[in-house]
Structures are given as structure tokens and as C-alpha cells.
C-alpha positions in Angstrom: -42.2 -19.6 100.7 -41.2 -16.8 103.1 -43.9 -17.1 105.3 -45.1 -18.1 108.5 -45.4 -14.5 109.7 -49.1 -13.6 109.9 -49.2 -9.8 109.1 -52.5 -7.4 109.8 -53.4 -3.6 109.9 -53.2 -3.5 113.8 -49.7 -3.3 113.6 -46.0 -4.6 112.2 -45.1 -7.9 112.6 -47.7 -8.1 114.7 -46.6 -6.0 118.1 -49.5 -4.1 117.9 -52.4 -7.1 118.4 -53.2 -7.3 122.1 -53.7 -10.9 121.5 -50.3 -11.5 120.5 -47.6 -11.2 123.3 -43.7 -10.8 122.3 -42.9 -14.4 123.1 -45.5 -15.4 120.5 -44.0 -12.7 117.6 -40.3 -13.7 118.2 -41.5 -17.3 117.8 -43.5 -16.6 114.5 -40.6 -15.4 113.1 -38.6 -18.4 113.4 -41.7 -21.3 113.8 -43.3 -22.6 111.0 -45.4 -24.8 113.4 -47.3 -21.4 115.2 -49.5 -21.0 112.4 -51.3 -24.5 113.3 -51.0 -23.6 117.0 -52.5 -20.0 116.9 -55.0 -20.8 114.1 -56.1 -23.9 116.4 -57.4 -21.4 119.2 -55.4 -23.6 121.8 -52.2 -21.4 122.0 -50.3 -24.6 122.6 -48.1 -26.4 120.1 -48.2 -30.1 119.9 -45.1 -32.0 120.7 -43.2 -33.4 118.0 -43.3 -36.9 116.9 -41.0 -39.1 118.1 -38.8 -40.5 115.6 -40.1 -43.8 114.5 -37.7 -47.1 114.0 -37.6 -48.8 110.6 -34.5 -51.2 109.1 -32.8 -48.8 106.9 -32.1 -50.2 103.4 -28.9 -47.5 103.0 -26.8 -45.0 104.8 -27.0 -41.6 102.5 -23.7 -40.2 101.6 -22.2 -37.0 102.0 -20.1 -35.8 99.1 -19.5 -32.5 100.2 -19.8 -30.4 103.2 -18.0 -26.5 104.0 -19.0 -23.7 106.1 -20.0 -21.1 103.3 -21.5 -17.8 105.2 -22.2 -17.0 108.2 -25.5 -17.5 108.2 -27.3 -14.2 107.8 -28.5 -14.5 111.2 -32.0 -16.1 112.2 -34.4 -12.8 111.3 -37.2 -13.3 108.7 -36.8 -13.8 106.1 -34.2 -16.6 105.4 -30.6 -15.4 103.3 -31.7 -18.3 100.2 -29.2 -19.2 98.3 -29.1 -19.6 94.5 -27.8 -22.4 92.0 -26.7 -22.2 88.4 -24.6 -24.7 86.8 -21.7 -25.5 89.2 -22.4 -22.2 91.2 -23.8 -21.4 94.5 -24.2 -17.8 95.4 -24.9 -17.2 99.5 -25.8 -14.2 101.9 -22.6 -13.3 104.1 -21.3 -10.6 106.4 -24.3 -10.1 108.7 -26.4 -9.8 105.5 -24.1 -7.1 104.3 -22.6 -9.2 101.2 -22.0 -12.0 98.9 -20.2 -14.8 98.4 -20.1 -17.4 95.6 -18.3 -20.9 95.1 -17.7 -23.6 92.6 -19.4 -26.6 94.8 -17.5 -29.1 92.3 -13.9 -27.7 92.8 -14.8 -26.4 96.1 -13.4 -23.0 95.1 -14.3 -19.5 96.4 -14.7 -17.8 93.1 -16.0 -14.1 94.2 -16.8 -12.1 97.4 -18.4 -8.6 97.5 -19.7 -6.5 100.1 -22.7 -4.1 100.2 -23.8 -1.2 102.0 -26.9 -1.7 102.9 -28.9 -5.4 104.5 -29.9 -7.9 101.9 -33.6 -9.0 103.1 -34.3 -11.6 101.0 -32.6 -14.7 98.7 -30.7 -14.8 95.7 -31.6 -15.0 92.6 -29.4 -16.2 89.6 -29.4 -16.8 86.0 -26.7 -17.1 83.5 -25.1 -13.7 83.5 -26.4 -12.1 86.8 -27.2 -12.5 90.3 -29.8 -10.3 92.1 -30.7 -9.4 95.5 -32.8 -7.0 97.3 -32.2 -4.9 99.9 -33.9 -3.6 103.5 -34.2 -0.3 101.5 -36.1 -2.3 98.5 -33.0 -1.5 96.2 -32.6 -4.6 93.2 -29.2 -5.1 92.7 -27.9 -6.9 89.8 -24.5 -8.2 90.4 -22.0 -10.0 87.3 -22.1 -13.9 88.2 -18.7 -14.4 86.7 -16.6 -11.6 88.8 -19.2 -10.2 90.9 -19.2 -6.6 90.1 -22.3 -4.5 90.3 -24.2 -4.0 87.2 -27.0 -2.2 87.8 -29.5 -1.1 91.0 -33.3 -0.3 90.7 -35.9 1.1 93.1 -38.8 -1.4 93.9 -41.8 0.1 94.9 -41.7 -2.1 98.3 -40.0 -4.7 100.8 -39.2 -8.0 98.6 -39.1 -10.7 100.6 -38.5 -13.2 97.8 -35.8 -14.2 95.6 -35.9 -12.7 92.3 -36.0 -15.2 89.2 -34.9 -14.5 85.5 -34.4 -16.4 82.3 -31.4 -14.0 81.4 -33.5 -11.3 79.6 -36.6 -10.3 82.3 -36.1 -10.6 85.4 -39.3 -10.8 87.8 -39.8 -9.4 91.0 -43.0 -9.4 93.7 -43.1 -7.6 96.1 -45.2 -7.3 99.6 -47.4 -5.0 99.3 -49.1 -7.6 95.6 -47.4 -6.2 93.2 -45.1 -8.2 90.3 -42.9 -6.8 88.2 -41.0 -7.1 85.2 -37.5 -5.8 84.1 -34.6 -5.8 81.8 -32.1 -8.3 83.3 -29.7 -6.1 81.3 -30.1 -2.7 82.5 -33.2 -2.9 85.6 -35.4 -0.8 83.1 -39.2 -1.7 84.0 -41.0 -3.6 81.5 -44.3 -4.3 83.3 -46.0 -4.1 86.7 -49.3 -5.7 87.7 -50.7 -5.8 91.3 -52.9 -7.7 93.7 -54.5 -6.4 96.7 -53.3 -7.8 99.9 -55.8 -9.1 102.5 -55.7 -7.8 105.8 -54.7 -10.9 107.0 -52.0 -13.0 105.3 -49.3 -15.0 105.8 -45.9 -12.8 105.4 -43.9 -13.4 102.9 -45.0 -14.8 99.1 -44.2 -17.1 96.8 -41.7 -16.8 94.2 -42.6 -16.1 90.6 -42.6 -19.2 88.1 -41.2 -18.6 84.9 -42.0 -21.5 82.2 -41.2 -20.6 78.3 -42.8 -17.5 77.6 -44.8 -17.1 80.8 -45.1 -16.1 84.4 -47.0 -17.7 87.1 -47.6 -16.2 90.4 -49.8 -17.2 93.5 -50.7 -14.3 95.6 -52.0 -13.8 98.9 -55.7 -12.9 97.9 -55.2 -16.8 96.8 -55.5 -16.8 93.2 -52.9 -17.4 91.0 -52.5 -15.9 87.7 -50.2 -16.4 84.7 -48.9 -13.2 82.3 -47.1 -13.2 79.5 -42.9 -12.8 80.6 -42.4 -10.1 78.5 -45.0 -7.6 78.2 -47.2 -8.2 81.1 -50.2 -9.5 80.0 -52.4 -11.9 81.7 -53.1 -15.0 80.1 -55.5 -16.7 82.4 -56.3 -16.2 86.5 -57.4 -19.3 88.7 -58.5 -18.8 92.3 -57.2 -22.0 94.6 -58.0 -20.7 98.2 -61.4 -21.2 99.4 -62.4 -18.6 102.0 -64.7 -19.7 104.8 -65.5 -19.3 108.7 -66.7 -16.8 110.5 -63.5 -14.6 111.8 -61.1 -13.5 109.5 -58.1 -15.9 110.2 -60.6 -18.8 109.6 -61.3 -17.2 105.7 -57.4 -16.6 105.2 -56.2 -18.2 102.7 -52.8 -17.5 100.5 -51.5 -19.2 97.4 -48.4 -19.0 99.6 -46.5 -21.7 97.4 -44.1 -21.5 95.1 -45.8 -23.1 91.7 -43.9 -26.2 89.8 -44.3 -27.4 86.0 -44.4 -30.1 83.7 -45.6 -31.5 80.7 -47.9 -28.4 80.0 -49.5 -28.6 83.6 -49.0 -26.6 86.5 -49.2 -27.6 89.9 -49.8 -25.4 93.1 -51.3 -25.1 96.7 -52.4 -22.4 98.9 -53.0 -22.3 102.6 -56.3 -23.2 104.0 -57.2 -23.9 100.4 -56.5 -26.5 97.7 -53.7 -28.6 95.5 -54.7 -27.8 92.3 -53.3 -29.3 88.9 -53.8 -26.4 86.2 -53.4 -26.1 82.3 -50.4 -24.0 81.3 -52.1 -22.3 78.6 -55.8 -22.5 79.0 -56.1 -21.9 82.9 -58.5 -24.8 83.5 -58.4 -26.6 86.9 -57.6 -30.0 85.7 -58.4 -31.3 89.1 -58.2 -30.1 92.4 -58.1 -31.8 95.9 -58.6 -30.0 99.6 -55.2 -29.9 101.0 -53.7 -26.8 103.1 -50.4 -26.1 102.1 -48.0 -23.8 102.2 -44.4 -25.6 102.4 -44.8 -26.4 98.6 -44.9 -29.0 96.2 -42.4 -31.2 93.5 -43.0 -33.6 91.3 -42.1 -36.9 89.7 -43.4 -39.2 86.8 -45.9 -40.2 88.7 -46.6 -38.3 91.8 -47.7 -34.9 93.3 -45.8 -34.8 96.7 -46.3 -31.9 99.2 -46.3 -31.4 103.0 -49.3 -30.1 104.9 -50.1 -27.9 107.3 -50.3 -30.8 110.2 -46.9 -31.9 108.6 -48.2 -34.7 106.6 -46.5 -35.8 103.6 -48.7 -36.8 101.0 -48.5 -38.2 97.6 -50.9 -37.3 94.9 -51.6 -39.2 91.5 -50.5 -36.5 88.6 -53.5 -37.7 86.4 -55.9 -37.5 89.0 -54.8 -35.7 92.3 -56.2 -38.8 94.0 -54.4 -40.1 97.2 -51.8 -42.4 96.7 -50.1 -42.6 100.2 -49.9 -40.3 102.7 -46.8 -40.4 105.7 -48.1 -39.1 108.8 -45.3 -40.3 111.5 -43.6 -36.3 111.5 -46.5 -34.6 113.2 -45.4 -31.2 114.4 -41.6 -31.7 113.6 -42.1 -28.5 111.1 -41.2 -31.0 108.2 -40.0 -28.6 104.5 -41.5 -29.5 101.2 -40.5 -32.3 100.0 -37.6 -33.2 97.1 -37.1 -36.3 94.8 -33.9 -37.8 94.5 -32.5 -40.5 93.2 -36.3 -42.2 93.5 -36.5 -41.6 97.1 -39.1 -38.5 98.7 -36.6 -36.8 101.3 -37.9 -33.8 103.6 -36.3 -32.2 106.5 -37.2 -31.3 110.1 -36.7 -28.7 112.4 -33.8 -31.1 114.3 -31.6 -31.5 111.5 -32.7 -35.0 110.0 -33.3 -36.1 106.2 -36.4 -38.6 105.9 -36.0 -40.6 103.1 -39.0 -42.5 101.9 -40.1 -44.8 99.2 -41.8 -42.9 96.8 -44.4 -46.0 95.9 -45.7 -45.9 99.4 -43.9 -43.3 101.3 -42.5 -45.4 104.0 -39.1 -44.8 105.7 -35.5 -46.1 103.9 -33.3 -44.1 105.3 -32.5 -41.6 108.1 -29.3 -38.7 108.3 -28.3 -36.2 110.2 -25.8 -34.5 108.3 -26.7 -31.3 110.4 -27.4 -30.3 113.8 -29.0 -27.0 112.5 -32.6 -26.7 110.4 -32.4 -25.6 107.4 -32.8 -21.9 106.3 -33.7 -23.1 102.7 -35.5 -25.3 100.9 -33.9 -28.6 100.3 -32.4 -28.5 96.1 -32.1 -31.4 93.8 -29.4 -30.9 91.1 -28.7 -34.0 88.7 -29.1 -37.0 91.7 -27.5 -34.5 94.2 -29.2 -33.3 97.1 -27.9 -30.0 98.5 -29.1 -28.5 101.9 -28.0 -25.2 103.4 -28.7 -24.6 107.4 -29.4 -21.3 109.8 -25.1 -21.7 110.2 -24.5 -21.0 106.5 -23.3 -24.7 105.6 -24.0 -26.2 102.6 -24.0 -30.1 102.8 -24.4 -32.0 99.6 -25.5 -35.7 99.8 -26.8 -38.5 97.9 -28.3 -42.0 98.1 -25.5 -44.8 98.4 -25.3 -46.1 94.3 -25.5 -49.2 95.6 -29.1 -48.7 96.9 -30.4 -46.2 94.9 -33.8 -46.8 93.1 -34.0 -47.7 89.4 -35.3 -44.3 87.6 -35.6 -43.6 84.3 -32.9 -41.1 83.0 -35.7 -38.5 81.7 -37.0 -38.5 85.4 -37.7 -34.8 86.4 -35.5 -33.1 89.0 -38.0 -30.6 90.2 -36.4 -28.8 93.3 -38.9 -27.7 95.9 -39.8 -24.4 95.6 -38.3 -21.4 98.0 -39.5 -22.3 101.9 -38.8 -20.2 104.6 -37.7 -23.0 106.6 -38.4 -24.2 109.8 -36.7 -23.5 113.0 -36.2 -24.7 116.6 
């Protein structure tokens, strides 16, 4: 979710609406919280909640923490970085190159340098690792030594990481379309396309691919499903609901990155619903009124997901009725949320982890393990939780073993899907 930029015909970015001064489009590059304030009519943010005090029941522990890019500097969108087995693959050199380490040996294992920008994350599977540049170039990159592959022209700017199961690799791009190609070689094997409102939030969601099947929420706020190697649609859903009388009140944008499990799929869309979907079939299995757009993840038992206000709530799985909602982080441009180790854990624009229990979302534990926000959405891997800030460090942490909850071991580690972050 590379958002929080509202694009529109008057102009790039922005410049060109006389409502919108430069203050306010340097800030909506780097504010998740200025789509609540603008779309409020009040042009005033609220203040963020103060941090409430609780008995923590553990101190989380960091297992590793290294300085592994610069950064990519602070420009939309966020350098994302990708994970694949012990592997993590960052943006480096002012956007101008790669770098990728073994985060169990703490290794540097390859480091290449590119021409042109990279303007989005990384994508990885199990042979390649793809980027895309300011020019809208794919690159496909060898994830054991690094060495380019192959390089394809997109028809636009993507703004989102690319995502593969090591045959097709699929790519969207800003101006609604999604494309298919041979991870092998960047031939095309598909394209469909959406048209893009006038207004929208910048950005997109990344592409879901689940067996044989890709699901995609675009920014008319539908979200359709296509077969992953030939193109076809197999069913289309719409989960915005457009209303009001201007045009930012009927904007809405499946702006989410979609999750699955179990044969149902799970997504959200700004000023619109959380909606639990049938992989195959298509049919809304229920649906609840909930703006989103930080995106969602998932337990045994729970849908969890952050609203616009920055309200975390918990919906049942079965049902999508409420079972607790955590509303103490008002304005503090709280990330979607991540399971780990049996605890809900989001992030805020100051640096701090907010651990809650996941039976009634109230707060366990606090840590700070950077003064930074993050640039990327928080990742589970195993019962690890890995965060990467705006200074290019990767911090991995987890819940002290002593106090850790009891899970089962086929508990789903569903990493929240691609955010754009939130910034001071």
C-alpha cells in the first residue's frame, strides 16, 4: 500500500490544485494521517494520542539489529524490501542499487549498482529479484549472485513491488493496468486494465498470488481475481461504496493489499468495506463498513486491520462481526497490523511496537527498538518480527519465550501486506 498521495487531472502530485499549497503536498508525501485531515474539510490534523500506561507482561527482544542501506531517501514511494528464505534484498545507493544479506549469518551476500532510480520495492521469489525503475524499466536480477537477467519496458510508473511464484511474475502499474510475464525471460504473457478515477489515492496495492490465481484491488474499488497464467478473469467483486456529493467524498480505492486462507480471501478498500470473499466463486461471504487502507492479516480466529482514524480492530473470520476494537493510537499514523507469537503488534509514526492481546486487544507490551518510522510494513517470518525504518535498518525482534502466548504450531504467519508507511 503505496499510498497516501491523492492524485487528480488538475495536476502532478497535486501542485496544480489551487486548494493544495506546497506545505500540504510535501506533507502528503510523507503523512499517512493528511488523508483524514484534508478529507475532514478542517485542514487541521488531530494531535496524536498520548501513549497510555499499562503493566507490561514482557520486554520484547531484539535478536538482530544492522544498518543495511541507506535508506533510499524519504520520497514516495517507500524502497520495500523483500524476504525469501534467509534473504533480505534492500534499496541502496540513493536508490541507484541493491544490496542483499543473509539475516541468520548476518552476511552481505551481493551488491549491484544500477543506472537508473529504483521507484518502487522489491520483489523476490526463488530464483529472481525484480525492481522497477523511474523510467518504468522491470529488471530481473539473479538472487543467488545478483547479476542482471533480463529488463522489460512497462507501459507506466510501478509503484509497487512486483510478486512472482518463480514462473509469472505480476506487475500493476499506475495508470490500472496488471500484467503478466515470464519470470524467466520478461516476455508478456497477459495484460488487463482498469480505468483509474480522477481521484485516487496514489499508489496501489500489490497483486495476490494464491495457487493458480491472481487477486488485485484497484482504485475504481473492485477487486478482481484472473487466472496467473493466461489472464483470465475468474470472478470481479466491487468493495468500495461511492457516495457524497463532491468527488473526494465518492472516492474510494481497494487500496489494500489482499490476504488468504483456507479458500477465503480477505480485503479492504478506502472509504469502503472489509470484505471476506470466496477464492473461487467470488461471493461476498460477508462484509462490514470499515475504511481502510493500511491493510489487513489474519489469524485462526481473527480479521485484524487498522482504520483510517487509526483504530485497530478485530474481526471474527466466520462472521466479520466485532470482536474488540483498540482505539488509544488516534492519529499516531499506526501500519497494519502483524501476528506474532499470539500477540497483534503495529507500529507508529514515533518508532514504537504496540503489542496487544489478541483476545481483546489490550496493551502487553511496548518497544522502541527505533527512533525512525518505518518505511515498510512490519513482516512476520516463523515467530520473528522484522521491521525496516526511513534509515535503512533492519531490526528483528521477538516476544520474550518466557511470555510468549500458547499458539498452535499450524497458526498462520500472514505478514501484513506492502504499506507505504507512515512518517513524522
Amino acid at each position: 500500500m503505496y499510498r497516501f498521495l491523492l492524485t487528480a487531472a488538475c495536476g502532478l502530485f497535486l501542485t496544480g490544485c489551487g486548494n493544495f499549497s506546497r506545505d500540504m503536498t510535501e506533507r502528503a508525501n510523507d503523512t499517512s494521517g493528511w488523508i483524514s485531515e484534508q478529507l475532514s474539510g478542517t485542514g487541521k490534523a488531530k494531535d496524536p494520542a498520548e501513549l497510555v500506561e499499562f503493566e507490561p507482561l514482557f520486554k520484547p527482544e531484539k535478536i538482530w539489529s544492522k544498518s543495511l542501506s541507506d535508506g533510499g531517501g524519504r520520497a514516495f514511494p517507500r524502497p520495500v524490501p523483500a524476504y525469501y528464505d534467509d534473504q533480505v534484498t534492500v534499496v541502496t545507493n540513493r536508490r541507484r542499487g541493491l544490496v542483499s544479506w543473509d539475516y541468520k549469518t548476518h552476511k552481505k551476500l551481493w551488491k549491484t549498482e544500477l543506472e537508473d532510480k529504483i521507484l518502487g520495492g522489491v520483489g523476490m521469489d526463488e530464483w529472481h529479484v525484480f525492481v522497477a525503475t523511474r523510467n518504468a524499466d522491470l529488471m530481473a536480477f539473479s538472487r543467488e549472485t545478483g547479476e542482471l537477467l533480463w529488463q522489460q519496458q512497462m507501459p507506466s510508473e510501478v509503484l509497487v513491488p512486483p510478486v512472482s511464484n518463480s514462473s509469472v511474475v505480476v506487475v500493476a502499474t499506475s495508470d490500472g493496468k496488471l500484467l503478466g510475464l515470464n519470470a524467466n525471460d520478461g516476455q508478456q504473457k497477459w495484460m488487463i486494465e482498469h480505468e483509474v478515477p480522477t481521484l485516487s489515492l496514489r499508489g496501489g496495492s500489490a497483486p495476490l498470488i494464491i495457487d493458480d490465481m491472481v487477486v488485485k484491488g484497484f482504485a475504481d474499488g473492485r477487486m478482481t481475481a484472473v487466472d496467473v497464467n493466461n489472464g483470465f478473469e475468474t470472478w470481479e467483486t466491487s468493495i468500495g461504496l461511492s457516495r457524497g456529493r463532491s468527488e473526494l467524498e465518492r472516492m474510494v480505492d481497494a487500496d489494500s493489499t489482499p490476504v488468504a486462507e483456507s479458500g477465503v480471501i480477505f480485503g479492504s478498500a478506502y472509504q469502503g468495506r472489509v470484505v471476506a470473499i470466496g477464492q473461487y466463486s467470488g461471493e461476498v461471504l460477508w462484509s462490514r463498513s470499515v475504511s481502510s487502507y493500511s491493510g489487513l492479516t489474519l489469524d485462526l480466529f481473527n480479521v485484524y486491520l487498522t482504520d483510517e482514524e487509526d483504530t485497530i480492530w478485530a474481526l471474527d473470520r466466520k462472521t466479520g462481526a466485532t470482536t474488540w476494537k483498540q482505539e488509544a493510537l488516534t492519529a499516531r499514523r499506526i501500519g497494519g497490523p502483524v501476528v506474532v507469537d499470539g500477540y497483534v503488534v503495529v507500529a507508529d509514526f514515533d518508532g514504537y511496537l504496540h503489542w496487544m492481546n489478541r483476545d481483546d486487544g489490550t496493551f502487553v507490551a511496548r518497544s522502541r527498538p527505533t527512533r525512525e518510522a518505518t518505511s515498510a510494513p512490519l513482516t512476520v517470518i516463523g515467530n520473528e518480527l522484522f521491521l525496516f525504518d526511513h534509515d535503512g535498518k533492519l531490526v528483528i525482534l521477538r516476544a520474550s519465550a518466557e511470555e510468549s502466548s500458547e499458539i498452535s504450531d499450524d497458526q498462520p504467519s500472514v505478514p501484513a501486506p506492502f504499506w507505504d508507511g507512515f512518517s513524522q
